[in-house]
C-alpha positions in Angstrom: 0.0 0.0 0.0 1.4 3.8 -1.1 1.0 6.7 0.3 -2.3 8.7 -0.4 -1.2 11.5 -1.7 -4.2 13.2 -2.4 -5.2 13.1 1.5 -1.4 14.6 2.1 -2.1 17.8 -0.6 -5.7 18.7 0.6 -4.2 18.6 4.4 -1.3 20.6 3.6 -2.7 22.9 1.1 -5.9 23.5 3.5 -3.3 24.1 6.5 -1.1 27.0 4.6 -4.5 28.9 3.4 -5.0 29.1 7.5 -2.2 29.7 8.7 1.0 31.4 7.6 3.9 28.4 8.0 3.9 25.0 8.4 6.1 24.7 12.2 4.3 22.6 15.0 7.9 22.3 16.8 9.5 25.1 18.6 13.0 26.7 17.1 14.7 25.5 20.0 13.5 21.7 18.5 15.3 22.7 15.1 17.9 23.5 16.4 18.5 20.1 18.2 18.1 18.7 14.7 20.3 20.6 13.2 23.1 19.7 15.6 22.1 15.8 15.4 22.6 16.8 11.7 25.3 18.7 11.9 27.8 15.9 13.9 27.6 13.4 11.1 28.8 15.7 8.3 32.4 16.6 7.3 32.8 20.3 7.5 35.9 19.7 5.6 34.4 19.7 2.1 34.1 22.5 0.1 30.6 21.9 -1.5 28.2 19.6 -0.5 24.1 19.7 -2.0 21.9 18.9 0.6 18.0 18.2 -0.2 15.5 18.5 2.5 12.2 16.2 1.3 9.0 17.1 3.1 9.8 20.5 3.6 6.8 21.9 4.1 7.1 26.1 3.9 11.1 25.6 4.6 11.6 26.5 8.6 14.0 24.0 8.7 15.3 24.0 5.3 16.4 27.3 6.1 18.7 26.4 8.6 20.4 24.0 6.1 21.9 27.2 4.6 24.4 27.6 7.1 25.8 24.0 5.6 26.0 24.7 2.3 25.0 27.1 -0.3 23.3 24.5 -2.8 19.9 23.6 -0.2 17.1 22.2 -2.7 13.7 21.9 -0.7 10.7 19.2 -2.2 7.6 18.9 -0.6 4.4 17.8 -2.1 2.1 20.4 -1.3 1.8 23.5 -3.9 0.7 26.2 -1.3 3.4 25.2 0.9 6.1 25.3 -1.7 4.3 28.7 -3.1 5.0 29.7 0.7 8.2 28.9 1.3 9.3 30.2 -2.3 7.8 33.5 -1.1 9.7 33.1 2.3 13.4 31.6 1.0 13.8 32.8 -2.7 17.6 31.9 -2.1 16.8 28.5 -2.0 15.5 25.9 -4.5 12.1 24.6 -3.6 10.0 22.5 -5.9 6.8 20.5 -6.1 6.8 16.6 -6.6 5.9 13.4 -5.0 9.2 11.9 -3.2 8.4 8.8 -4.6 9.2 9.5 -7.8 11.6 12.5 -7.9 13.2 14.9 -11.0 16.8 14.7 -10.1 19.4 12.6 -11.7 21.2 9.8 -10.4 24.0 10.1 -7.1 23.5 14.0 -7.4 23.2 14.9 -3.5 25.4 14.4 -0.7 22.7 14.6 1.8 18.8 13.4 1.8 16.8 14.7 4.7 13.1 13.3 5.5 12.0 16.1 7.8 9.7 14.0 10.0 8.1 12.5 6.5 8.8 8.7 7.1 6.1 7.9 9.0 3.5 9.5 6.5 4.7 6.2 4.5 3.2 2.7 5.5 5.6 1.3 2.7 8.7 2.9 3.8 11.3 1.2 0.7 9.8 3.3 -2.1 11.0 6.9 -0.7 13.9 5.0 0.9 14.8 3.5 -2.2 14.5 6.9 -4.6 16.3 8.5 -1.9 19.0 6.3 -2.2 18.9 7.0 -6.2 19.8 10.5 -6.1 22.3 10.2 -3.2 25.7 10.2 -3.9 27.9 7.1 -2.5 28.8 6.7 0.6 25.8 10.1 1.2 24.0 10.9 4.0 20.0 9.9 4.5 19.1 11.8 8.2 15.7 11.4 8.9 13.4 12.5 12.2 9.9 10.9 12.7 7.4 10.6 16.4 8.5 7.2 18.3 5.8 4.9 19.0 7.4 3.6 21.9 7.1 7.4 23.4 4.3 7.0 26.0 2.6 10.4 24.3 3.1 9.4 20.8 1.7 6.0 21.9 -1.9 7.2 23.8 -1.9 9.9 21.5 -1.4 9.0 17.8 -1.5 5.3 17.5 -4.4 4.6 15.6 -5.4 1.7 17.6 -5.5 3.7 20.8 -8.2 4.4 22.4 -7.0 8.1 23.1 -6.2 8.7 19.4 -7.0 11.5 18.4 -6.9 12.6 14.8 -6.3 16.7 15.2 -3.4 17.9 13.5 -2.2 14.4 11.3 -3.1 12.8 7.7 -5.0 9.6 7.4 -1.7 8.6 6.3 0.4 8.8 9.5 1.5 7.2 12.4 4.8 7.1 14.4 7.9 4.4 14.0 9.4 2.5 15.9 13.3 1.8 15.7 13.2 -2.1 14.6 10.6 -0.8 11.9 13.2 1.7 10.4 16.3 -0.9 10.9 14.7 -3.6 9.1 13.5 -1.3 6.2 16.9 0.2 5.9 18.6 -2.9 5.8 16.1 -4.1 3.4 17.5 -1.3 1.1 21.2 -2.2 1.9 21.9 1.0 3.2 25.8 0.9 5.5 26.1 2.2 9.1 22.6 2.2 9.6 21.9 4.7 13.1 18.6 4.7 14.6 18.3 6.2 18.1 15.7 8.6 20.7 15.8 12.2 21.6 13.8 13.9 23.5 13.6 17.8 24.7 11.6 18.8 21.3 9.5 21.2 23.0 6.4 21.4 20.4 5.0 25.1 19.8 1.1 24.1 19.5 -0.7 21.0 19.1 -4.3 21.6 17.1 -6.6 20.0 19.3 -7.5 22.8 21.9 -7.8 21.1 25.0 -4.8 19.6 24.8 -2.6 22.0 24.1 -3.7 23.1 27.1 -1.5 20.6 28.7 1.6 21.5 26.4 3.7 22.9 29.0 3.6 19.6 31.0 4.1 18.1 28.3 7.5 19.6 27.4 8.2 20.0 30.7 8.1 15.6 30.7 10.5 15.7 27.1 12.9 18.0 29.4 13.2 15.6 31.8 13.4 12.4 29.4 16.3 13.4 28.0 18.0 13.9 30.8 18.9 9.9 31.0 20.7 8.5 27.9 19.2 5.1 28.3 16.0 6.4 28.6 15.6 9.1 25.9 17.3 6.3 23.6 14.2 4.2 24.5 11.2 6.4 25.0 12.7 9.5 23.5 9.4 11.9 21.4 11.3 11.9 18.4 13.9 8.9 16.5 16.6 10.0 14.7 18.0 8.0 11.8 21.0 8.3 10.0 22.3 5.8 7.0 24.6 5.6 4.3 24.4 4.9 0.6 
């Protein structure tokens, strides 16, 4: 089963006429992914072309700039990409389906899935184009909502009586680490790096009576990622990172 992609455009499209950018996590949140980013890369090269799939209106995307000067930005909602155009013109944002992407073969260095992943239940056919226009031995860094998180669990699991569907596709639902290892090795990507953060303080949640409870909420990600053994485990957010 593929994505639904018409669910994904109407969502997205819907969301940006209401609202001015796509950001439910808090910049202190992007910035802890751009460091987890940031300490797999070798600062030593001269030019590296980084792509950041699912961008959404580009609040992350921007940050990339500080890595390189070549920052392409795909996301496959129009009015989002219309909107992050308008916001970034520096860098190159265009429209398609990740699944089946315009760019040529090993032409980036790194892939980003900016918390896309889990909008897949088949995760080998964005896996596997993103591993057609990565260069070898690239960079895939992706960031998706653990299921193993007790939040992320009550609160967007499908099968959970407390799910609520507020704020999220038809299409998602968070990952789990063995999920991603088994995909990636599936696709035969090297060094494969799949771990739990936590302190990703979220800026608003939709529904309103829970956001309500936001503060505890971070407060509760502070304190999980105090414990290494813990965060790894239960941590809000996994990070992956492979190689081509």
């Amino acid at each position: 089963m593929t994505q639904d992609t018409k669910k994904e455009i109407s969502f997205f499209n819907k969301f940006i006429e209401n609202n001015y950018q796509y950001f439910g996590l808090s910049t202190k949140s992007y910035d802890r992914l751009f460091s987890e980013l940031s300490k797999s890369l070798n600062f030593q090269q001269q030019k590296i072309k980084i792509i950041d799939l699912g961008c959404g209106t580009g609040t992350f995307t921007k940050k990339l700039s500080l890595l390189s000067n070549e920052v392409y930005g795909c996301d496959i909602s129009p009015k989002s990409i219309e909107r992050a155009i308008s916001l970034y013109p520096e860098i190159n944002f265009t429209c398609q389906n990740i699944e089946n992407l315009s760019f040529e073969n090993d032409f980036f260095d790194v892939v980003i899935f900016s918390g896309v992943l889990h909008h897949f239940s088949n995760l080998h056919t964005p896996l596997m184009e993103a591993k057609r226009i990565l260069k070898p031995d690239g960079l895939i860094f992706s960031f998706d909502p653990n299921l193993q998180n007790p939040f992320f669990w009550l609160y967007r699991r499908k099968k959970s009586w407390f799910y609520s569907s507020q704020g999220v596709t038809d299409n998602e639902e968070p990952l789990t680490k063995n999920k991603i290892k088994i995909v990636m090795q599936s696709c035969q990507f090297n060094k494969i790096k799949v771990y739990g953060i936590s302190n990703m303080p979220f800026k608003y949640i939709e529904n309103k009576k829970l956001s309500l409870l936001l503060p505890i909420y971070n407060f509760v990600d502070y304190l999980i990622d105090i414990i290494p053994w813990i965060k790894n485990t239960i941590g809000s957010f996994l990070i992956t990172k492979v190689r081509k």
